[in-house]
Backbone bond lengths (Angstrom), bond angles and torsions (degrees), N, CA, C in turn:
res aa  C-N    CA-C-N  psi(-1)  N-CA   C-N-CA  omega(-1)  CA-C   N-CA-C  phi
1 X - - - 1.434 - - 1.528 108.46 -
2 X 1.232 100.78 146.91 1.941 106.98 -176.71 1.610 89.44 -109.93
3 X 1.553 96.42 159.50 1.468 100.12 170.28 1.333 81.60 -160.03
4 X 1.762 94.77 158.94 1.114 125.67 163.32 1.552 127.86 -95.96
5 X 1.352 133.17 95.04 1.539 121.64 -175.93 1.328 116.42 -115.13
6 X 0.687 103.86 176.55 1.753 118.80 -173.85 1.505 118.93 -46.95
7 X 1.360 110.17 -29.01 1.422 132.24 -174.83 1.338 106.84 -100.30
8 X 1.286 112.97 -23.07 1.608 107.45 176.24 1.669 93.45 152.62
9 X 1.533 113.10 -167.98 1.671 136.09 169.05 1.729 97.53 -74.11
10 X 1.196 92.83 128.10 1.627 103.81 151.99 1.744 122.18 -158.05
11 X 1.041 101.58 143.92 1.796 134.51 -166.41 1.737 93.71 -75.68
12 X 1.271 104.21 120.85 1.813 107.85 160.47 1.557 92.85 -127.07
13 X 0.908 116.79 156.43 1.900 136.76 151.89 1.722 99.04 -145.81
14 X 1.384 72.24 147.29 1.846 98.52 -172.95 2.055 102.01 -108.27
15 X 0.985 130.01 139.21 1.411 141.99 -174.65 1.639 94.45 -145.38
16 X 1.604 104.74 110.38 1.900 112.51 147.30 1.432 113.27 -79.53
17 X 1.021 126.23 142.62 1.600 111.08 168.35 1.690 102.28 -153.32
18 X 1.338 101.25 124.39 1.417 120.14 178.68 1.405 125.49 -48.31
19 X 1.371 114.73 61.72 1.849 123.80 -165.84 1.504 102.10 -166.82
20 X 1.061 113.00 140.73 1.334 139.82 162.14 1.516 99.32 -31.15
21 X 1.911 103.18 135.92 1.648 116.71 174.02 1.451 96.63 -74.43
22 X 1.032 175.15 -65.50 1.193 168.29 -157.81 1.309 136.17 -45.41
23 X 1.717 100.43 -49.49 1.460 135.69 163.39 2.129 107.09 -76.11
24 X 1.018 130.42 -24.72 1.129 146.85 165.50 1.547 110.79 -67.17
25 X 1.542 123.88 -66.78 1.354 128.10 167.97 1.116 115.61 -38.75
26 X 1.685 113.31 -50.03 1.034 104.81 -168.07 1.312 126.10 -82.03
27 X 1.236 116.14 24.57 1.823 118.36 -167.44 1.403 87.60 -108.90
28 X 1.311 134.96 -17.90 1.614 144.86 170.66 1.129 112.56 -64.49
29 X 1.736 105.86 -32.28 1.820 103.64 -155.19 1.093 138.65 -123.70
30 X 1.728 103.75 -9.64 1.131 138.15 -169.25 1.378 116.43 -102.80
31 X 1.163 134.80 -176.27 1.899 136.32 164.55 1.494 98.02 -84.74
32 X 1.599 104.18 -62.69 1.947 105.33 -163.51 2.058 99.71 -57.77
33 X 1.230 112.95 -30.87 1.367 114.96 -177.82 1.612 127.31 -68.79
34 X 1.267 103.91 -38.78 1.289 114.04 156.17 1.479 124.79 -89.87
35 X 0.714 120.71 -9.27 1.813 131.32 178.30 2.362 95.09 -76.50
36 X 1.655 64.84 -46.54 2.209 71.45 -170.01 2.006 112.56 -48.92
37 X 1.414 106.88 -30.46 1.464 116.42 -164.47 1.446 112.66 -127.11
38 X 1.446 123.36 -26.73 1.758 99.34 -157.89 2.079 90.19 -137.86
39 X 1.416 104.11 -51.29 1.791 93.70 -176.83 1.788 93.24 -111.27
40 X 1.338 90.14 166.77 1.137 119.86 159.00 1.628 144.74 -55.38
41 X 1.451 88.99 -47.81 1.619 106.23 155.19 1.343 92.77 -150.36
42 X 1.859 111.00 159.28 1.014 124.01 141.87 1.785 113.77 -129.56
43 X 1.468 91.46 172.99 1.460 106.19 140.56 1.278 121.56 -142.13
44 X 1.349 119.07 159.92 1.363 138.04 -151.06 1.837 114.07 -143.57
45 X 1.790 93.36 119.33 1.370 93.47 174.67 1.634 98.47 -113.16
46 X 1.082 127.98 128.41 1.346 125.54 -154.04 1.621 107.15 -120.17
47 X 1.492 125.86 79.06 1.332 155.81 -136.97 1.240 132.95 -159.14
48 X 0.889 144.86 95.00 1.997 113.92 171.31 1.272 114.07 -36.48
49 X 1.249 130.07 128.44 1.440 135.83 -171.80 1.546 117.78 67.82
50 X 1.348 104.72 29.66 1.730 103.40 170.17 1.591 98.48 -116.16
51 X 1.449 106.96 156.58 1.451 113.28 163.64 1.240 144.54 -111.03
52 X 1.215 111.37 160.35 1.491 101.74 -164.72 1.496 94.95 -123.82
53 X 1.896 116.44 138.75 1.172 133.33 -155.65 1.674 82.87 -124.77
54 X 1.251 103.55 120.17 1.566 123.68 176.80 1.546 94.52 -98.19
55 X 1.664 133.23 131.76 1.474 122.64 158.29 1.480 109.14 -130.56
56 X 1.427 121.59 120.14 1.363 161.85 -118.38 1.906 78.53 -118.14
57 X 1.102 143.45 -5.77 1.141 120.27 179.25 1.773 86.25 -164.83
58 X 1.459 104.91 171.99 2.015 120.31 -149.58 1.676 76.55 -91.36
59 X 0.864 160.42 -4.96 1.536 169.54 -149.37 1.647 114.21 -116.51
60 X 1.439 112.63 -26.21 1.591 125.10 -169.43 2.340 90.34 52.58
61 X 0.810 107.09 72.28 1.508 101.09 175.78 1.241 117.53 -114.20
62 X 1.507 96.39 -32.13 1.755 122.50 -166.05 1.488 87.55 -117.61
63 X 1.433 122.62 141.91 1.691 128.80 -161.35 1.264 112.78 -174.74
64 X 1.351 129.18 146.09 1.079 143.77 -159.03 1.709 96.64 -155.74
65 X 1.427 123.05 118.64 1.449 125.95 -169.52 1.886 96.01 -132.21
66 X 1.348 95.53 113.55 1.503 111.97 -178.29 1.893 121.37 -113.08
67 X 1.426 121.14 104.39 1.495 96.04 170.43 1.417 121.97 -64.33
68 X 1.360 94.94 172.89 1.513 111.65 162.51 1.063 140.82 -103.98
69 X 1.542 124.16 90.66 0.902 125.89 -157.54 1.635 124.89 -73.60
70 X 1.133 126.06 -36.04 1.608 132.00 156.92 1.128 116.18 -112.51
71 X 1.541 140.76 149.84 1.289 126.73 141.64 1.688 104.47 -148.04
72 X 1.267 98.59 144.03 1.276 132.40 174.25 1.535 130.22 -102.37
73 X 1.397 125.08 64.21 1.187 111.17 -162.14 1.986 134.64 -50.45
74 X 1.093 85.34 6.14 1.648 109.04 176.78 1.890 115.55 -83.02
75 X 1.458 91.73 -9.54 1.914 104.44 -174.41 1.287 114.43 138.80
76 X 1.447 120.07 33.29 1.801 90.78 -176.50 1.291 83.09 -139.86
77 X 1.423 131.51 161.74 1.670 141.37 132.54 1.434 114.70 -147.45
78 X 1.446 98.78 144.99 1.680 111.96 -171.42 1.507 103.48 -101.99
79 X 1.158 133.26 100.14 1.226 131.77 159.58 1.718 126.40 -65.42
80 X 1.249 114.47 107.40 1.570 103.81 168.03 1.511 129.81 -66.58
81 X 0.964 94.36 102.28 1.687 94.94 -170.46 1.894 127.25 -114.83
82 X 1.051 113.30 113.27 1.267 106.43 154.31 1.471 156.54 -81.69
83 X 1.238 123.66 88.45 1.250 119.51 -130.04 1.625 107.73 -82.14
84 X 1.304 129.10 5.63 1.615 131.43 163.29 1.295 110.38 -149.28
85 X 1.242 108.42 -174.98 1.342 115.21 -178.94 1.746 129.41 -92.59
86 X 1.486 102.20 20.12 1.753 107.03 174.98 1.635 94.44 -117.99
87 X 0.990 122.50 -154.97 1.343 143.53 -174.09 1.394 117.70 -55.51
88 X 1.418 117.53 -33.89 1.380 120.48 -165.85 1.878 115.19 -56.81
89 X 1.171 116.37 119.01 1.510 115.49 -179.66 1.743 103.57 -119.01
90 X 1.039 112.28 123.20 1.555 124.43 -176.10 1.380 109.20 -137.86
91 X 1.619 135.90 99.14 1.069 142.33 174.18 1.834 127.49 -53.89
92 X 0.897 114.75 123.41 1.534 98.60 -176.87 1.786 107.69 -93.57
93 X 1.319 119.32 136.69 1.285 114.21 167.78 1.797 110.49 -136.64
94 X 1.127 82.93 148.10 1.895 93.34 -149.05 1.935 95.03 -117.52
95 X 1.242 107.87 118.29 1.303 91.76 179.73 1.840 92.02 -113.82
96 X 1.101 110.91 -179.99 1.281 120.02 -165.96 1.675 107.37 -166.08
97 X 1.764 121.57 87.44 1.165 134.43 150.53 1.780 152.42 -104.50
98 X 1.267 107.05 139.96 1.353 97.70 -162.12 1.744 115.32 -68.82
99 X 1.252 97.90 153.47 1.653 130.30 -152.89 1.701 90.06 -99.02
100 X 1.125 127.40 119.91 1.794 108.26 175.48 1.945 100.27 -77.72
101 X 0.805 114.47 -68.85 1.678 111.70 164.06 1.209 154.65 -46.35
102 X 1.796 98.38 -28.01 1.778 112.76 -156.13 1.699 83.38 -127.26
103 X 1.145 136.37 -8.85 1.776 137.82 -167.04 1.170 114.55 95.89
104 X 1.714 117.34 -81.00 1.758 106.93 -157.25 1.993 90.39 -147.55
105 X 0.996 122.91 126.18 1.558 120.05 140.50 1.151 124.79 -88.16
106 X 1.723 116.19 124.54 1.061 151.22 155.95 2.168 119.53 -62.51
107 X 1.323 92.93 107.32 1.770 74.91 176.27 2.254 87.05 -130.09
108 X 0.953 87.31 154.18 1.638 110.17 178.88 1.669 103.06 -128.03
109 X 1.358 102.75 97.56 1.486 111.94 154.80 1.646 137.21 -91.01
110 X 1.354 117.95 97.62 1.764 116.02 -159.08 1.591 94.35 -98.50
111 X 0.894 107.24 133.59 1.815 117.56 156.77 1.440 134.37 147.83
112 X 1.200 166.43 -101.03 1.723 65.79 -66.14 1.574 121.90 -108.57
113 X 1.276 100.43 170.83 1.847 112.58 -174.92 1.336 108.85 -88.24
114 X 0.685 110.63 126.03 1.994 123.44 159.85 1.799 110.55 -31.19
115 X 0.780 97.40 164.75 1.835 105.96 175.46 1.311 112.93 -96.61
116 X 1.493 105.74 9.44 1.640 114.05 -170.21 1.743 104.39 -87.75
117 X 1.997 102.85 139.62 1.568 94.99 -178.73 1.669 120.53 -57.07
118 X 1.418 121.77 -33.95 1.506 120.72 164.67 1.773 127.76 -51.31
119 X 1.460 89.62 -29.04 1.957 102.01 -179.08 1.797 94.18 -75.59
120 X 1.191 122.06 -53.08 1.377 141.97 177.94 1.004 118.43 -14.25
121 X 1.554 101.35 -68.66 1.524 132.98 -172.49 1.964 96.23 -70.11
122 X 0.740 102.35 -78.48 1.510 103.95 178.28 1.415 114.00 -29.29
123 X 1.375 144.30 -35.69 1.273 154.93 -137.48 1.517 76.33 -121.27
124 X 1.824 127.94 -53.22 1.338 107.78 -167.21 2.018 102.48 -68.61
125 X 1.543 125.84 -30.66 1.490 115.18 167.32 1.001 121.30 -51.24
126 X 1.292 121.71 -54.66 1.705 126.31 -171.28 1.560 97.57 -70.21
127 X 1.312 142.34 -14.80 1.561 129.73 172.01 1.445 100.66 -88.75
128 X 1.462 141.09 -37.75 1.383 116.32 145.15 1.615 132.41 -39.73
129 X 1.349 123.12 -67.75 1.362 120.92 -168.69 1.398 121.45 -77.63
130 X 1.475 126.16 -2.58 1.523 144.75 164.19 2.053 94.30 -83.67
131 X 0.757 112.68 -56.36 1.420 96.51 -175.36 1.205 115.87 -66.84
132 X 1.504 130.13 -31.51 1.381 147.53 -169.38 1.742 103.38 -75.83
133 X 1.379 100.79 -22.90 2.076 104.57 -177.87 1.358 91.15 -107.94
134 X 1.514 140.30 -27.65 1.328 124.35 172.64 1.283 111.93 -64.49
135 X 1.484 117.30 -40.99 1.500 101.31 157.96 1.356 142.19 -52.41
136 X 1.253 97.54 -65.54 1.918 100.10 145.34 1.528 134.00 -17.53
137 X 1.434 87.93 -56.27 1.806 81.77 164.36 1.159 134.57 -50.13
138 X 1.494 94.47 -57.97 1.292 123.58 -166.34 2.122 102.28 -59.95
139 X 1.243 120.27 -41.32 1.357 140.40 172.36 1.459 114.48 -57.32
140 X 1.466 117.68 -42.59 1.251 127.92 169.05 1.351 103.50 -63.64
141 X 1.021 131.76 -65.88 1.733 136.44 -151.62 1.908 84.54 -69.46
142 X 1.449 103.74 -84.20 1.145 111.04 -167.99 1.537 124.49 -37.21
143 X 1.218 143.71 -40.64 0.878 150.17 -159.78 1.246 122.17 -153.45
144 X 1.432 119.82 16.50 1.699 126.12 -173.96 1.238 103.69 34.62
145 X 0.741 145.47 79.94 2.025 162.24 149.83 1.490 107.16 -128.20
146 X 1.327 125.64 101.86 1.041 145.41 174.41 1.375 106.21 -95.35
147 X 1.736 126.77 85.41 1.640 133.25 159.59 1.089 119.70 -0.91
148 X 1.427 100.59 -69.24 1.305 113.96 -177.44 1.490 136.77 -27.71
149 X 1.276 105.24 -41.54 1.517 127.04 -155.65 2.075 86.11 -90.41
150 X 1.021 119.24 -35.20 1.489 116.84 148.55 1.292 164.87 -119.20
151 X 1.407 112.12 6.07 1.508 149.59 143.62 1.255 99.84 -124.17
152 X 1.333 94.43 94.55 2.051 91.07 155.10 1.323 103.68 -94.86
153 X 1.544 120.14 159.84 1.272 114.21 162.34 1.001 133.23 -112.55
């Protein structure tokens, strides 16, 4: 979903996924948790103001190094993120609560983006490839099927 707020456009998607809130957080927060669904390797300083080093290939060659801007070990983390390579800065914050029936909801809030057609476009990529790893997640936990290994993106 797009919205328009006061501060600008920002992107939420909502993900239920049939697994324990704990085991869910931790695919956000951890190395083995994020390694399981979205990078290749990480490392993880798990802090307000620690970072987390995403590596995009088994080599750490190719890298992406993000702080942390909030965390809540109860369900929340703020990822600082830049989502291209000009100016555009759009934070990701990931909350993560338990489901009494269904396990854990997942919501990803990015933004916010400018009203500008270049911010636009970017906000319309990152609403592809955030939904495309929420699935992923959700595939990993649920059913050990990791995308990746045959649509990567």
């Amino acid at each position: 979903m797009i919205s328009r707020e006061p501060d600008g456009v920002w992107l939420t998607l909502k993900e239920v996924i049939a697994f324990g809130h704990e085991e869910v957080f931790a695919c956000l927060t951890t190395e083995g948790g994020l390694m399981r669904w979205f990078a290749v390797q990480a490392e993880v300083d798990l802090r307000q103001g620690g970072l987390i080093k995403f590596g995009w290939d088994r080599k750490f060659t190719k890298t992406t190094t993000v702080a942390i801007l909030d965390y809540d070990p109860g369900g929340r983390i703020v990822w600082d993120w830049h989502p291209s390579y000009d100016d555009v800065h759009a934070p990701v914050y990931w909350t993560v609560t338990p489901e009494v029936e269904s396990g854990s909801k997942v919501i990803l809030r990015q933004g916010p983006f400018e009203e500008s057609v270049d911010s636009l476009m970017v906000l319309a990529e990152e609403a592809e490839t955030w939904r495309w790893y929420l699935c992923n997640l959700r595939c990993v936990l649920e059913s050990k099927h990791d995308m990746r290994a045959v649509r990567p993106l």
